[in-house]
N, CA and C atoms as a LAMMPS dump frame, in Angstrom:
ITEM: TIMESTEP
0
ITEM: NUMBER OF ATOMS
297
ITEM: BOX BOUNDS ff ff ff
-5.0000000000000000e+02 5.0000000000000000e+02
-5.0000000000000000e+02 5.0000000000000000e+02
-5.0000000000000000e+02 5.0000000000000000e+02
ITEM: ATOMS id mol type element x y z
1 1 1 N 11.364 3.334 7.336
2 1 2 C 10.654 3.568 8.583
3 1 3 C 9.771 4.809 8.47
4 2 1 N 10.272 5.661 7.982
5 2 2 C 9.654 7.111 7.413
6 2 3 C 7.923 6.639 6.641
7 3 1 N 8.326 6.184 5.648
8 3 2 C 7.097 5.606 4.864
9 3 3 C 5.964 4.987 6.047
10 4 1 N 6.76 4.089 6.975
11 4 2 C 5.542 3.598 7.923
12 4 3 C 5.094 4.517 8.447
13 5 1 N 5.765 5.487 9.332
14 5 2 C 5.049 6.274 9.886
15 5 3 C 4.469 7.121 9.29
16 6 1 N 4.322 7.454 7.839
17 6 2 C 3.247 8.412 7.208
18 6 3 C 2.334 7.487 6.981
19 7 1 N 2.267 6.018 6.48
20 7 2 C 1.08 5.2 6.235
21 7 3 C 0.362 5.433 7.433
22 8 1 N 1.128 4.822 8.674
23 8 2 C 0.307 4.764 9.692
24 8 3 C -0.279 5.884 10.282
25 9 1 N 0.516 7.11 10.164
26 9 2 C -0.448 8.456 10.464
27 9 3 C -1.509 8.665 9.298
28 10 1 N -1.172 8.426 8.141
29 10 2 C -2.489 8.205 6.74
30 10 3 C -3.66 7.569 7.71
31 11 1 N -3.213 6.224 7.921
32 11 2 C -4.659 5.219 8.361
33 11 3 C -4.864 6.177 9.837
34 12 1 N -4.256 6.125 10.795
35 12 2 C -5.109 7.302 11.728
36 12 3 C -6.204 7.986 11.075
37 13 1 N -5.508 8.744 10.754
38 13 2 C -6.445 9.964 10.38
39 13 3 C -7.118 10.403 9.615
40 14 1 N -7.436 8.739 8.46
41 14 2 C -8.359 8.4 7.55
42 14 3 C -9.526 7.549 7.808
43 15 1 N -9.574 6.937 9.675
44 15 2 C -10.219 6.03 9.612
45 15 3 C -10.533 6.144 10.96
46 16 1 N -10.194 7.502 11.407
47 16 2 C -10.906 7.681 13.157
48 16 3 C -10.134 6.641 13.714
49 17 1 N -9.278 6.197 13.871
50 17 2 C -8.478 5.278 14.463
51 17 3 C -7.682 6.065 15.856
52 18 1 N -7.851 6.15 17.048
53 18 2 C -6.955 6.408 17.93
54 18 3 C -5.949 4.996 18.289
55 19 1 N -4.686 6.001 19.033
56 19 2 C -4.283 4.595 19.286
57 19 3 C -4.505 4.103 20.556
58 20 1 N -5.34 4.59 21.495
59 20 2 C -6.316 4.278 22.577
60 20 3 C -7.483 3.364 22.345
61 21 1 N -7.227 2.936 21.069
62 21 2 C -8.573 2.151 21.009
63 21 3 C -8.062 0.529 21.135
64 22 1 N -8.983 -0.579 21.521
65 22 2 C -8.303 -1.646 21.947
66 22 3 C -8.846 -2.226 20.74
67 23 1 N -7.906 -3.157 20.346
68 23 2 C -7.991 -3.972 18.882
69 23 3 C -8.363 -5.588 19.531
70 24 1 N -9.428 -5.969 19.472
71 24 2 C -9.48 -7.58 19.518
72 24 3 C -8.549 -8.332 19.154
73 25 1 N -7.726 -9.139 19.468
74 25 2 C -6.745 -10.267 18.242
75 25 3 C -7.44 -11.603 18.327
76 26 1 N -7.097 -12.499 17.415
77 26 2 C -7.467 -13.738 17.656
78 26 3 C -6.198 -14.325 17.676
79 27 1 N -5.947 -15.459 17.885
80 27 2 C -4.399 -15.939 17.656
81 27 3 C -4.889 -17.325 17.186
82 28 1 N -4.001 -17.344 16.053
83 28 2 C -4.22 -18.259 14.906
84 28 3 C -3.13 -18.893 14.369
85 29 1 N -2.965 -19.772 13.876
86 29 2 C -1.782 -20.282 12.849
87 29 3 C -1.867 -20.447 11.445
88 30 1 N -0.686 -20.17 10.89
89 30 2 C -0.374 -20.602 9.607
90 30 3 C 0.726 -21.338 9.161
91 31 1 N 0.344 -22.259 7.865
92 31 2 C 1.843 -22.982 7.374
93 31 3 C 2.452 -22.021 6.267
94 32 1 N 3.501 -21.952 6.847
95 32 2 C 4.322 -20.939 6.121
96 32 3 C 5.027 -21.655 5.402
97 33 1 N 6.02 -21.424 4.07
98 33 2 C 7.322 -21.72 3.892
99 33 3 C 8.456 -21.18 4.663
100 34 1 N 9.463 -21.924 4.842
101 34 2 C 10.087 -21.806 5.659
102 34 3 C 11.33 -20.232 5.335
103 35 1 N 11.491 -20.256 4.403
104 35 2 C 12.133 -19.338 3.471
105 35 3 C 11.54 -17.995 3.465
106 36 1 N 9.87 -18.36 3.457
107 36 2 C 9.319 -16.81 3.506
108 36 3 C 9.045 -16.526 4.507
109 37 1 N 9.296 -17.338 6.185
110 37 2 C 9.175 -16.89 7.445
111 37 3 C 10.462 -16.063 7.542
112 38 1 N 11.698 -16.784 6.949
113 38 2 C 12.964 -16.508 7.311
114 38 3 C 13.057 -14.684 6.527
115 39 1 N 13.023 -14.715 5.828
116 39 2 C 12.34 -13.718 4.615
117 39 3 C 11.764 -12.625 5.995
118 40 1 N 10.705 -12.902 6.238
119 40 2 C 9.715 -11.538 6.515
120 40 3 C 10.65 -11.503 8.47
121 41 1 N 11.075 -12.261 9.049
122 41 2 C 11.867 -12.062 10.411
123 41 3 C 13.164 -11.049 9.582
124 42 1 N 13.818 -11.365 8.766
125 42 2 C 14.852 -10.598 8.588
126 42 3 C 14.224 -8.654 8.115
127 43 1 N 13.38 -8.769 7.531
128 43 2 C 12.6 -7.611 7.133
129 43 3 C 11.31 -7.206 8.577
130 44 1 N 11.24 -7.769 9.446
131 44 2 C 10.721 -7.23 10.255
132 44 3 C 12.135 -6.779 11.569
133 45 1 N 13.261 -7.745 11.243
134 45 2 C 14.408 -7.151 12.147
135 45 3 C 14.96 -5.741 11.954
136 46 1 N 14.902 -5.511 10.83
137 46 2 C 15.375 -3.965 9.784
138 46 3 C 14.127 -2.861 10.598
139 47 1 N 13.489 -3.318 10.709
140 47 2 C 12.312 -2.576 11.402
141 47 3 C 12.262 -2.298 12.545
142 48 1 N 12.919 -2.937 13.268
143 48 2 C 13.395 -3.051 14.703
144 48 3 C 11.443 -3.603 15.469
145 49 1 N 11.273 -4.264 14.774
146 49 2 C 9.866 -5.15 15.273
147 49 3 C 9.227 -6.576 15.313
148 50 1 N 8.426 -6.891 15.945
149 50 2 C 8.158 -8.293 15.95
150 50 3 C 7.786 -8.835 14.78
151 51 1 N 7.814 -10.147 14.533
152 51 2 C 7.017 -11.266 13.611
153 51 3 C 5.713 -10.975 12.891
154 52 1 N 5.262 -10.896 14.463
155 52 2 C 3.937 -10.946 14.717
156 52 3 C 3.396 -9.292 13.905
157 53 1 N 4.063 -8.171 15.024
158 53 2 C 3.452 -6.943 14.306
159 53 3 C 4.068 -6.828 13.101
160 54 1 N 4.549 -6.747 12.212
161 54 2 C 5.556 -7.081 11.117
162 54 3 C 4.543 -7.63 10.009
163 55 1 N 4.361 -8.882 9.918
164 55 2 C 2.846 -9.643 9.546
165 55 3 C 1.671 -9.071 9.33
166 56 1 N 1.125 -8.647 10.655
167 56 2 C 0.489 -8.14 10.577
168 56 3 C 0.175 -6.858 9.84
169 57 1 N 0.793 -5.951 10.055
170 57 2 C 1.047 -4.331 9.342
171 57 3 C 0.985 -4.368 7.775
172 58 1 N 1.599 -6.155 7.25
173 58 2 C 1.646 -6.29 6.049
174 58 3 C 0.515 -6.68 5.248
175 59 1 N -0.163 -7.677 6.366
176 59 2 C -1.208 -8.241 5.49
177 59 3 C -1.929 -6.795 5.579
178 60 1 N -2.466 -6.03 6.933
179 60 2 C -3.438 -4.498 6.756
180 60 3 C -3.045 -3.499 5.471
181 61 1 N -1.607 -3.292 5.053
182 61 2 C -1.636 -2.676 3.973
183 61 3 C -1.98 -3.476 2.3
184 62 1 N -1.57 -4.898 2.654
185 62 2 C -2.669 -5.545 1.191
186 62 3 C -3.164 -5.217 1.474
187 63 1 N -4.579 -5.072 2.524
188 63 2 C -6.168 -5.021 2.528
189 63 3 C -6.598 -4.067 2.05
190 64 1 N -5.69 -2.847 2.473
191 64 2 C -6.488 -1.539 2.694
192 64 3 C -6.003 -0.662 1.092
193 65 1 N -5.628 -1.318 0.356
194 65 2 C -6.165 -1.382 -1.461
195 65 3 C -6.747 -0.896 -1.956
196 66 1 N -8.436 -0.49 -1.703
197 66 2 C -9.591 -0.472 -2.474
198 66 3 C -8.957 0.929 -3.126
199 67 1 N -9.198 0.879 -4.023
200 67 2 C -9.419 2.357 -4.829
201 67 3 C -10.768 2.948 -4.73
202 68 1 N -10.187 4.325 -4.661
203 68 2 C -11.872 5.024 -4.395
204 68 3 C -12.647 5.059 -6.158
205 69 1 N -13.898 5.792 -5.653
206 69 2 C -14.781 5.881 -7.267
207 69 3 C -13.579 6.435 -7.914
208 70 1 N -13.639 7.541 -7.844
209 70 2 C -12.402 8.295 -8.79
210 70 3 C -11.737 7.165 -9.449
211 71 1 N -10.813 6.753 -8.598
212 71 2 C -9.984 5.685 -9.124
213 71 3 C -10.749 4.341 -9.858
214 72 1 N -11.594 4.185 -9.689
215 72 2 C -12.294 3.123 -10.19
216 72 3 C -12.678 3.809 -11.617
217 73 1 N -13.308 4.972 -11.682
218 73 2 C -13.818 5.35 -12.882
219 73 3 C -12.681 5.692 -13.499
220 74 1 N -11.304 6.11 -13.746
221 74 2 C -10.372 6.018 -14.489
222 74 3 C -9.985 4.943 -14.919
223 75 1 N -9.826 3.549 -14.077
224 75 2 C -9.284 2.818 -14.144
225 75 3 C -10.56 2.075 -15.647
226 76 1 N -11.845 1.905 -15.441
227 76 2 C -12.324 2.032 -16.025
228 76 3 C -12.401 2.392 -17.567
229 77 1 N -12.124 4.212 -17.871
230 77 2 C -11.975 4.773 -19.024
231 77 3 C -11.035 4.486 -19.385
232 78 1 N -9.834 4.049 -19.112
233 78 2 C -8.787 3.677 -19.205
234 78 3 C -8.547 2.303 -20.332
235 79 1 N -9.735 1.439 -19.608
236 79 2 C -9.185 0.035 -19.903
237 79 3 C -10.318 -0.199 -21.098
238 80 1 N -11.862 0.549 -21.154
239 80 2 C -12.094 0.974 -22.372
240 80 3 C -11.821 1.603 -23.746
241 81 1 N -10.715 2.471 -23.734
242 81 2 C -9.93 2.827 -24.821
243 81 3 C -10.757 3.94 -25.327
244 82 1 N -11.77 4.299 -24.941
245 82 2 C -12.314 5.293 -25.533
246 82 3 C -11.89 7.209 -24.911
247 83 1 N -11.642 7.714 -25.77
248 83 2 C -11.107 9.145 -25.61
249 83 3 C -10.373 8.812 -25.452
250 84 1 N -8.954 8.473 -25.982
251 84 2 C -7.463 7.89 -25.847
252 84 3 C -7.583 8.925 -26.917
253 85 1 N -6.043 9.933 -26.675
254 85 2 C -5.295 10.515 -27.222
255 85 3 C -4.225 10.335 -28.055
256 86 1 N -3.713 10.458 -29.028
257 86 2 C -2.066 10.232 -29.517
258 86 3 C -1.039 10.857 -28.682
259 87 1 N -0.285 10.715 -27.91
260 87 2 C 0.895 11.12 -27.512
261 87 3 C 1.908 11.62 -28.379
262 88 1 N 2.418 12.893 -29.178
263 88 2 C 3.297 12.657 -30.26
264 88 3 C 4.945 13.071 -29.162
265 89 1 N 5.435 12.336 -29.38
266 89 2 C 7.042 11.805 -28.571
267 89 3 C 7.75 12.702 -29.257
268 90 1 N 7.721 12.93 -30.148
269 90 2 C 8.634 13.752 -31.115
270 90 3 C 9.392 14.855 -30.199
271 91 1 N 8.069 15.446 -29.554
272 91 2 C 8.801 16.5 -29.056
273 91 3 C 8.721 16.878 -27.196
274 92 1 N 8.751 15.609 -27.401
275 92 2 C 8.291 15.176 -25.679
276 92 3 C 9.456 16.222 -24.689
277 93 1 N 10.527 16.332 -24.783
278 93 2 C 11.076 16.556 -24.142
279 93 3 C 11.001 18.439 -23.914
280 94 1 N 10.97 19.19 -25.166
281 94 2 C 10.146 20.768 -25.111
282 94 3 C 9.267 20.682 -24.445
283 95 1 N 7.835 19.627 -24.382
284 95 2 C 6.968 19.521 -23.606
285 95 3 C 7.017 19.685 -22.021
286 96 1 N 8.159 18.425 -21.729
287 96 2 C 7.982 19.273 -20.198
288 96 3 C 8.806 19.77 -19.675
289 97 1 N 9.89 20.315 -21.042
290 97 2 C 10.477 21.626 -20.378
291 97 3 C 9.784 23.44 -20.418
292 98 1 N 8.681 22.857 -21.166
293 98 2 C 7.437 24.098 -21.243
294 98 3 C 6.514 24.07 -19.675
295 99 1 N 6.501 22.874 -18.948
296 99 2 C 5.691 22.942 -17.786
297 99 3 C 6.128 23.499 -17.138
């Protein structure tokens, strides 16, 4: 519950979001499996919350994903291989008992 409420104070106050502001909904359906309705009611009960907001809160944190440039340009140098270092393990453990 802790974790939600820092996400959700994160998205506040990353995105000008009051919670005075009125959110449009549409109301829609989906075919679910029956297993993964049963699934996300038992994990939205632990929460002490609805279906509906439960669902919802879940699909907004898939969405809200994007990695910034930063993260993009590592992810990047990364997956190019270029300026890759040797790691020597040998003595890994002096290492970060030197930090």
């Amino acid at each position: 519950m802790i974790a939600f409420i820092t996400q959700m104070y994160y998205f506040c106050n990353t995105n000008n979001f009051t919670m005075e502001t009125t959110i449009t909904r549409k109301q829609t359906s989906f075919r679910l499996r029956a297993d993964l309705i049963n699934k996300l009611r038992i994990e939205a009960k632990k929460e002490n919350r609805s279906l509906n907001n439960y669902v919802e809160s879940v699909l907004m944190a898939a969405l809200d994903h994007t990695p910034n440039k930063t993260t993009i340009k590592a992810i990047q140098e990364a997956e190019s291989g270029k300026d890759l270092e040797t790691l020597d393990l040998s003595n890994f453990k002096e290492y970060i008992a030197s930090l």
